[in-house]
N, C-alpha and C positions, 0 to 999 in steps of 0.2 A: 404887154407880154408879147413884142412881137416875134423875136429869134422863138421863144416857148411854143407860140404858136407856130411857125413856120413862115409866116407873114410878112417877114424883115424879106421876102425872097418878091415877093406881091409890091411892097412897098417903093421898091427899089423899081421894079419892073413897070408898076400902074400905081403914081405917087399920086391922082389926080383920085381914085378909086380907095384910097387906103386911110383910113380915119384910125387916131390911138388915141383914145379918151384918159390913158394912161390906169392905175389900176381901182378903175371906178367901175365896177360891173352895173349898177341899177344904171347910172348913165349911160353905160353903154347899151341897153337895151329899150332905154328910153328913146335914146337916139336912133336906135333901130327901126322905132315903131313911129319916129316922125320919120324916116326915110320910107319906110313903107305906103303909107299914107299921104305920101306925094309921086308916088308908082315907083319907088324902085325897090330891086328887089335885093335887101339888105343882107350880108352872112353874120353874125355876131361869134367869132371865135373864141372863148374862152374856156379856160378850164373847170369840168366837171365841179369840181368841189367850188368853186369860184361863183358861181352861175349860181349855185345858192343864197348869195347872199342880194340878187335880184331876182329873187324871188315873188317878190310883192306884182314887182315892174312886167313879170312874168307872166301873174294873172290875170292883174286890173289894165294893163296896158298892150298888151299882145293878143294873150287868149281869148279875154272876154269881147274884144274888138275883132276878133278872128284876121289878124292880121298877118303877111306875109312875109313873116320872118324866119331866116333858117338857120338854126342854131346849130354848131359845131362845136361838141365838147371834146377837146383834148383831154388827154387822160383819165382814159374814164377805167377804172378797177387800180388796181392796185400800182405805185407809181415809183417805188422803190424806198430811198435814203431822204428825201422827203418829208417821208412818213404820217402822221392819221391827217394830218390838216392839210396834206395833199393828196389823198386815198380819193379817186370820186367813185363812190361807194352807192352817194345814194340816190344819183338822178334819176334811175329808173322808179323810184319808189316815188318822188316827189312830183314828175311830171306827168305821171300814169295818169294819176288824179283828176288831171286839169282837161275840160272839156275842149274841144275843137283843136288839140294837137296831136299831131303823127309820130311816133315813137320808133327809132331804127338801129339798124345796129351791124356794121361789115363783117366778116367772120375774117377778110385777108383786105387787103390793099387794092385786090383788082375791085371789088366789090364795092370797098370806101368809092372808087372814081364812078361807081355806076349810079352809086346813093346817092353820093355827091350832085352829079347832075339828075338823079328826078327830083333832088331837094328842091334843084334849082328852077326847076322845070314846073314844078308843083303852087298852083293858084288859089287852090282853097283854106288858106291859113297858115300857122304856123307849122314847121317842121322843126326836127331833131334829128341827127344822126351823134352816137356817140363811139370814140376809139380810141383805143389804148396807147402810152406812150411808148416810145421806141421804134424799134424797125420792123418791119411788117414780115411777113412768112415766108415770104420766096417766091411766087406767083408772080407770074408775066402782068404786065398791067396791059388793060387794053386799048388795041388801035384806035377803037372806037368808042364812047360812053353811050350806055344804054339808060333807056328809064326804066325800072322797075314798077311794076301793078302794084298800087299801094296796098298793106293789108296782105304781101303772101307769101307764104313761105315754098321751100322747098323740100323734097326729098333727097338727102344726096349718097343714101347706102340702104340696098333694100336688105331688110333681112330674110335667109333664111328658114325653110321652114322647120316649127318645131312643136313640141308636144306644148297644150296648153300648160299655161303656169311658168313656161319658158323663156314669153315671147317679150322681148323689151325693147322699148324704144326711147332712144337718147336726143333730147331738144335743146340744141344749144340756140344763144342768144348770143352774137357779137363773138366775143374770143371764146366764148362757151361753148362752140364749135369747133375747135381745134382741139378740146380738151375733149367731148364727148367724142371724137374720132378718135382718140389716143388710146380711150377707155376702150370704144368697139374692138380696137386690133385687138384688144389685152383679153377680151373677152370672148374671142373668134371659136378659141379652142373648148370651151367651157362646154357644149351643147346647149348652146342659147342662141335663139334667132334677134339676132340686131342689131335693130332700123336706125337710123342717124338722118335727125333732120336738123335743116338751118330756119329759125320761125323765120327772122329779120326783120321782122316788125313785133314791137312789143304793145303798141297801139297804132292800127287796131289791127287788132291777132288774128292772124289764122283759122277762124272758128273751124271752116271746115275741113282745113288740114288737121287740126287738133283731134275732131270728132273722128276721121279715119284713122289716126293713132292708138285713138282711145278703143275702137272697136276691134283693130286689129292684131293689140299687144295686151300683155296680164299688167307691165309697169311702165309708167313714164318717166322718164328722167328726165328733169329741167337743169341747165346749166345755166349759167348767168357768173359772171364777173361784177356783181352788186348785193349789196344787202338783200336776204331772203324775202324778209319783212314787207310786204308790196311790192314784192319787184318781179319780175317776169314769170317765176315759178306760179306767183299768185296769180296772173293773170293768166297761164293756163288753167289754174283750177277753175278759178271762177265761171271762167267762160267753159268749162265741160260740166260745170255745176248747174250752171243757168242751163245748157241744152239736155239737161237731163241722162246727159254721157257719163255720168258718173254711175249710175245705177247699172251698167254692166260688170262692177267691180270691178274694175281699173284703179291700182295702185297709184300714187304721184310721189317719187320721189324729188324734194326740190335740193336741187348743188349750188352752192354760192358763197358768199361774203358772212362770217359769224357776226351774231348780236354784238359786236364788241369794237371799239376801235382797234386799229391791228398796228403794232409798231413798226420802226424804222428798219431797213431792210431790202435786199435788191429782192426783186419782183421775182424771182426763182423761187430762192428761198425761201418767202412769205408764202406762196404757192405750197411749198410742201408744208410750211407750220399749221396754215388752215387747212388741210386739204384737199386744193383745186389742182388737182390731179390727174392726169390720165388714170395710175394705177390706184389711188386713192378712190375716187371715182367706181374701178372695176371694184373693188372692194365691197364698195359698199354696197353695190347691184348685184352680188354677190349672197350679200347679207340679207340683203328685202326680198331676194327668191328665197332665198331658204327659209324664210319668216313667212309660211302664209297666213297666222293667223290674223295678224292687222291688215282692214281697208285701207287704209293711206298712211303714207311715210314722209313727215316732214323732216327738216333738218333742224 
């Protein structure tokens, strides 16, 4: 999948660097894990939904070897005309799992380059970074590539102050960031104070940005471009469940990908049929304030 990937651009460029096992995923991560293991430092590109089906090659031969491989999933959330057998819906949920890997996620393009090299940069195992297809958001790319602190997130919209019961905080993961900012503007004028963070890591999460969220808002709202089902939403609860952050009554709303395959369709569209919304979104934040009788709100 090299033009799919971007890669025919690498090929062309560094023909001595560019290996296409054609469209064999287990091999190709097989072959990852013997290029590791003799020091170098491997990318395996493939597409989200793709990378499932080296699955196994994923566990027994990367993970549990703690090897240094860094996986690049193209297209990861919803991927147009395509349609469900090319949706990569579920890597967040299947690779959470798996011990001794790094879980990440760009929210724009300049971001992707910075991820990109701490994957690279990165010596204790396997990594992941996942991103969506098409064209990126508008953002300048940078002069420079940075490493990122493994594990953390940011704040990038303070909110507000407000009467308790008010106060919400929006967590997106990957493009789930664009979309929980869309939602804040939507919800500026409402008298709600809210906060918009980027986790950026889905493994291993932000604990202690999570627990500041958790302390200092009534709801969380998780965004994610993947199945709800184990996938980032889940792993903020958990992890505010495990610190006992949950006993301050903090709501969790989680935004994502329905239990359901989703048909054929440009990536817009399908956005509005499920949806992953800015205004949809404000809606429903809308809904779970005015609802305070339930402790937690899933999708």
């Amino acid at each position: 999948m090299n033009s799919g990937t971007g890669l025919n651009i690498l090929q062309k460029a560094l023909p001595e660097r560019y290996f296409d096992v054609g469209i064999a995923e287990q091999q190709a991560v097989l072959f990852a894990a013997g290029l590791s293991l003799q020091g170098v430092k491997p990318v395996a590109a493939i597409y989200s939904t793709f990378l499932q089906r080296a699955f196994d090659q994923i566990v027994h031969d990367v993970c549990l070897q703690k090897l240094n491989v860094v996986f690049a999933m193209d297209r990861a959330g919803l991927v147009g005309d395509d349609g469900p057998t090319h949706h990569g819906a579920f890597d967040i949920a299947y690779l959470r799992c798996l011990p001794n890997i790094v879980l990440m996620a760009p929210r724009d393009e300049a971001m992707l380059v910075h991820m990109l090299r701490t994957a690279l940069s990165y010596d204790d195992g396997p990594i992941a970074l996942r991103y969506p297809r098409g064209e990126g958001v508008g953002v300048a790319l940078p002069d420079e590539p940075k490493t990122i602190a493994i594990g953390s997130g940011e704040i990038l919209r303070e909110g507000k102050g407000a009467t308790t019961g008010r106060r919400v905080a929006l967590i997106g993961y990957g493009t789930g960031v664009g979309k929980a900012l869309a939602a804040a503007d939507l919800l500026a004028g409402d008298e709600l104070s809210v906060t918009v963070a980027d986790a950026r890591f889905a493994k291993p999460i932000d604990a202690g940005l999570m627990a500041q969220l958790a302390a200092e808002h009534d709801l969380l709202v998780t965004v994610e471009e993947g199945v709800v089902a184990g996938g980032f939403g889940s792993a903020v609860w958990e992890t505010l469940n495990e610190a006992g952050a949950g006993a301050s009554g903090v709501r969790i709303l989680r935004v994502g990908l329905p239990d359901r395959y989703v048909t054929h369709g440009k990536p817009s569209l399908l956005h509005e049929e499920i949806g992953f919304t800015g205004e949809r979104i404000a809606e429903r934040v809308r809904a779970a304030i005015g609802d305070r009788s339930s402790a937690a709100v899933g999708a």
